[in-house]
C-alpha positions, 0 to 999 in steps of 0.5 A: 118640709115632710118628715118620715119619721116612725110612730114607734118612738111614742111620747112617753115618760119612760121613752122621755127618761132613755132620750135624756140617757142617750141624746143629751151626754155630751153636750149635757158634759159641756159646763165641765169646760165651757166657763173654765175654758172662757176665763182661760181665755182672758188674763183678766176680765170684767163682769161685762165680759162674763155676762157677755160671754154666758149671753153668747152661750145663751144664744148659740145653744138657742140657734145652733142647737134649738133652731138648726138641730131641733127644730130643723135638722131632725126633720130630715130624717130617713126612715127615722134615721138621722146624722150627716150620713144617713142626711147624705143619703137622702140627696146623693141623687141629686145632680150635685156630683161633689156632694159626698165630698161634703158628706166624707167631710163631715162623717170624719170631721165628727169621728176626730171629735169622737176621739177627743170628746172621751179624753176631754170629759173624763179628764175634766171630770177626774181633775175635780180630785185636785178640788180635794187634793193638790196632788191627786193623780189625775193622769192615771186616773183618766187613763184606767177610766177610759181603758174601762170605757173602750174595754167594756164596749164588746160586752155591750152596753144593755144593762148598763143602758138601763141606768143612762137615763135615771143618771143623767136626769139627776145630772141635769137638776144637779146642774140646774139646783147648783146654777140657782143657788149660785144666781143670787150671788150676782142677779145682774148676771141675767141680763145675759138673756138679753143677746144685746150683751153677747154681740156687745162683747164681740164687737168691742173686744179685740180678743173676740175670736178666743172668746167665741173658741171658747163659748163653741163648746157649749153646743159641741153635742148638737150633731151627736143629737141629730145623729141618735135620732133613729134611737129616740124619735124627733118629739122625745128629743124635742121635749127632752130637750126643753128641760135639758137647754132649761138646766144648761142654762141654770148651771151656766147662769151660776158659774157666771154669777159665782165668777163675777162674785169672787171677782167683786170680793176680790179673790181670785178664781184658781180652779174650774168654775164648775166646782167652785160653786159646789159647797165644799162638803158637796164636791166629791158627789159632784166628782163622781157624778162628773165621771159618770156622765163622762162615761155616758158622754164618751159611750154615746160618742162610742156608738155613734162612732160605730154607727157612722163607720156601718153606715159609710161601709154601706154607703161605699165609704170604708172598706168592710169590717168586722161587725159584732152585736154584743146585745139585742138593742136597736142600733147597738153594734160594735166594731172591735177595728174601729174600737181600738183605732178610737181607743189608742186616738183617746190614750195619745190625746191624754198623753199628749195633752195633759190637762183638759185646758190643754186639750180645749185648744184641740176641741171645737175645730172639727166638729165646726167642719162638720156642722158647716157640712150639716148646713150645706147637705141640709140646704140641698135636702130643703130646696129637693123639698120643695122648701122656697128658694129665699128660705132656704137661702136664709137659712144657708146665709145665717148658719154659714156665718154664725158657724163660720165665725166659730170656725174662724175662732177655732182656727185660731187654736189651730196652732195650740192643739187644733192641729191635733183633731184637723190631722185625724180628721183629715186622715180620715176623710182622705181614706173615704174619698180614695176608697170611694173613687177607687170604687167608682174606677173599679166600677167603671172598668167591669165588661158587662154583656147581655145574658141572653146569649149565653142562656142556650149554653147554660142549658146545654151544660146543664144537660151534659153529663160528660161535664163533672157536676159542680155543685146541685146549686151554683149561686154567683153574686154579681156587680150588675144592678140591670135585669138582663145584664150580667158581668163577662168574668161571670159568664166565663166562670160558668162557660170557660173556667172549668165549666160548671155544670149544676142543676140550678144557677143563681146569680145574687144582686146586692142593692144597698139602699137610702132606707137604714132598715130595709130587708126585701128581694125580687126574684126573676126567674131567667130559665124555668127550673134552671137560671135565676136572679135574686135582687136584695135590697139591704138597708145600710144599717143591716149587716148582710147574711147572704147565707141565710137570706139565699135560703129564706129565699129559696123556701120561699120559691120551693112553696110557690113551686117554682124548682124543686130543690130535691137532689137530682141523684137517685140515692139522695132523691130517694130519701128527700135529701136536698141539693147542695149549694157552692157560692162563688165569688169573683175576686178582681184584682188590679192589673200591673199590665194596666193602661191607665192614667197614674191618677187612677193606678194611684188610687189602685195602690190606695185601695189595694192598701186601705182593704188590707184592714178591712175583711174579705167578701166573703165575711163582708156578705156573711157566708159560710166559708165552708162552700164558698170559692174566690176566683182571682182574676185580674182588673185591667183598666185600659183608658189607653188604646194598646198596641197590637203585635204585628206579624213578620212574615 
């Protein structure tokens, strides 16, 4: 299995430190809720139970997080980028059509759970005031902690970037020093390394399924991990995670430890075992320390929440949107549309839930969805790999049924709060799929002819001064990816529609490709000194500049004097001045006089509503509005021969 992964992610202590910030927040927050979340899920239970129960969490972050995420998801990396995504865009060329059904599936199946995971970690955090005061206001709490989080991501998150990675390293010995000091209280407790207890448990307990809901929480930052790849490199995150796994397992080891030990003393376990083994001088360093590495958690949730919607814009996905870059750090992008959607999804899951073990009914069931996703585009990319058909056969086998058991318990909590993050995620996902295939219908019903025919006419226009000259340079971005093949609304444009006469024509072909971060173009020059076109490939993480990639690109031709871009008038020749540029962009819009299946004019009234919240063309290819002309003209989709009027002679 080959891995194209950069030699700019060096194995460095500093570069160690930022994998430890950046990867490892959400699920380095998960002992917040896990053990609460397994006693909760029992009205009364024994030491067997909870030693099983630590044993399954043992074993899960071993399969799930170590095997499939560290040892094998990262290698399928492209050009360094990882996350369901970027692993989509590896194999969409297979001959496997329904692929990007998987893909939609699991991008908005990981986006529900970025919405949930903030309300989750904050309030759990928050609610270790009750630890101190009975009646502290947790709600209120939580709700101006997340506005802070939502609120501060316009700004960027440079500076305090620079802290992620110092705070979560004494995060993780805090975990793993409170799990030692709170082993001895129950030695026996590490028997759970041994997975016979973990499988014990599952088999003799009727009640399995709440149990493995519960112990799913532990490795719901494993796809997180996979997705932030591109920002730390395959071995950062593989040695990081070494001690990360090391001090999880600690903590988790002495909350089950300190569980049985109260049970065996005979006192009863009334608040969140995550605080419980903290000494009581102790907890308010633990409750601060807890919103802090929520808010890291929820942050990194945030980015790469932006990241996947980039991307699916790029990947034909969603509709464009407003992109900003609050700083100069790789990947760091924000997207105010998207914010806000996560925001308002955050503050109704407070609300509506309340308390964290309310909200752990709703956590778990997407991000199974995605995983289960991750496994069957990862099973694709290892055999176009050349991986060994049995291999990969195993692999599919042994990850289908350990995560479809955990889909199986989450399904389970459907009606206790899972219906919450099954609806987002599904909203979600049924606006890819719709943009996507009214794309692809789009598409389809463009009129493309042969440029040659029409490259007479255009030097003729250019020739004739009885035409009112449009503009010194003409630039035209087309829908065609062939050389030779242009659209006919195009040609119309230059031919037909105020026949625009210039001293050069452009035609501009945007390629986005599989590579996150390519920045290339390919010229041809169709008539010498008149007609050109301009291939752009543009990796889908660069946010597009036409703009200022046209004139780049044009310095480029000038110095290797394929044109001369000096205005043709005498005046403005005289003194050097150069000739003006218009872009024109041809805008289709859907025809009611169609002919067309009610399928297809269904998922045009779809597209018609999903673009109004994205933002036009123009924005979207970043151009000056100041030159640039939109020219509507109608998309009619015939899939049905009409009928020709007759003449009544």
């Amino acid at each position: 299995m080959a891995s194209g992964v950069s030699n700019k992610h060096k194995v460095t202590a500093i570069a160690l430190l930022m994998t430890i910030g950046i990867v490892f927040g959400d699920i380095g927050t998960s002992p917040l809720y896990v053990m609460n979340a397994i006693i909760n899920a029992r009205d009364n239970y024994s030491s067997d139970y909870i030693i099983g129960a630590v044993s399954c969490i043992i074993w899960t972050l071993t399969l799930q997080t170590t095997v499939k995420y560290v040892l094998i998801a990262l290698r399928a990396d492209n050009k360094g980028e990882g996350g369901i995504l970027a692993l989509y865009s590896l194999i969409k060329r297979l001959k496997y059509k329904w692929i990007y059904i998987l893909a939609a599936v699991g991008a908005a199946a990981l986006v529900a759970d970025g919405v949930i995971t903030p309300a989750m970690t904050v309030t759990s955090a928050i609610e270790g005031l009750q630890e101190l005061d009975s009646g502290a206001p947790v709600l209120p709490v939580v709700l101006i902690v997340i506005t802070m989080i939502f609120a501060v991501q316009q700004f960027g998150t440079k500076v305090i970037g620079r802290c992620f990675g110092p705070v979560m390293l004494l995060w993780f010995i805090m975990l793993g020093v409170l799990g030692c000091i709170n082993i001895g209280v129950y030695t026996g407790i590490l028997k759970a390394f041994n997975p016979y207890y973990a499988v014990s448990l599952l088999i003799d307990d009727p009640a399995w399924f709440l149990v493995l809901g519960a112990v799913f929480l532990c490795t719901t930052g494993a796809e997180a991990l996979y997705s932030d790849l591109g920002h730390c490199g395959r071995m950062n995150i593989t040695y990081s995670w070494l001690f990360v796994k090391i001090m999880l397992i600690l903590n988790y080891l002495g909350q089950g430890a300190w569980i049985i030990g109260m049970q065996e003393r005979g006192m009863h376990v009334g608040g969140n075992p995550f605080y419980g083994i903290m000494p009581q001088g102790f907890i308010p360093i633990g409750i601060l320390m807890s919103t802090i590495a929520a808010i890291i958690a929820s942050q990194a949730l945030l980015s790469g929440s932006f990241t996947i919607f980039s991307e699916a814009m790029s990947l034909d996905f969603w509709p464009r949107q407003r992109i900003k870059y609050p700083s100069t750090l790789k990947g760091q992008l924000y997207i105010p549309l998207i914010n806000m959607f996560l925001y308002v999804g955050c503050i109704v899951t407070v609300l509506l839930f309340q308390t964290s073990s309310h909200m752990e009914a709703a956590y778990g069931l997407a991000i199974t969805v995605t995983m289960i996703m991750t496994t069957l585009l990862l099973g694709l990319y290892l055999r176009h790999k050349g991986t060994p058909l049995w291999l990969v056969i195993l692999f599919l086998t042994v990850f289908i049924v350990v995560e479809g058991a955990f889909f199986t318990a989450n399904i389970f909590k459907f009606m206790h709060g899972g219906w919450y993050t099954v609806l987002l995620a599904g909203i979600i996902c049924a606006l890819m799929l719709a943009w996507r295939h009214a794309r692809i219908i789009r598409t389809k019903y463009i009129e493309y002819h042969k440029i040659g025919r029409y490259l007479d006419i255009i030097s003729d226009i250019k020739a004739d001064s009885d035409i009112p000259k449009y503009a010194s340079n003409v630039v035209y971005i087309s829908k065609s990816p062939k050389s030779g093949v242009v659209e006919s609304k195009l040609m119309y444009s230059i031919i037909n529609k105020q026949p625009k006469r210039a001293d050069h024509y452009w035609i501009l072909y945007v390629e986005y490709t599989d590579a996150p971060d390519t920045l290339e173009y390919s010229p041809e020059i169709i008539i010498p000194g008149t007609l050109f076109r301009i291939t752009l490939r543009i990796g889908f993480r660069i946010q597009p500049q036409l703009g200022v990639y046209l004139r780049q690109i044009v310095e480029d031709l000038v110095k290797l004097g394929y044109l001369d871009l000096t205005s043709v008038y005498p005046s403005l020749k005289r003194h050097g001045i150069p000739g003006d540029f218009r872009f024109i962009i041809i805008h289709r819009i859907f025809s009611p006089s169609s002919s067309c299946s009610g399928r297809d004019r269904m998922f045009m009234r779809i597209y018609s509503i999903i673009s109004k919240i994205g933002i036009s063309d123009v924005k979207a290819l970043g151009l000056d509005t100041s030159n640039v002309t939109v020219e509507n003209v109608p998309l009619i989709i015939n899939s049905h021969p009409s009928r020709r009027i007759r003449p009544v002679i």
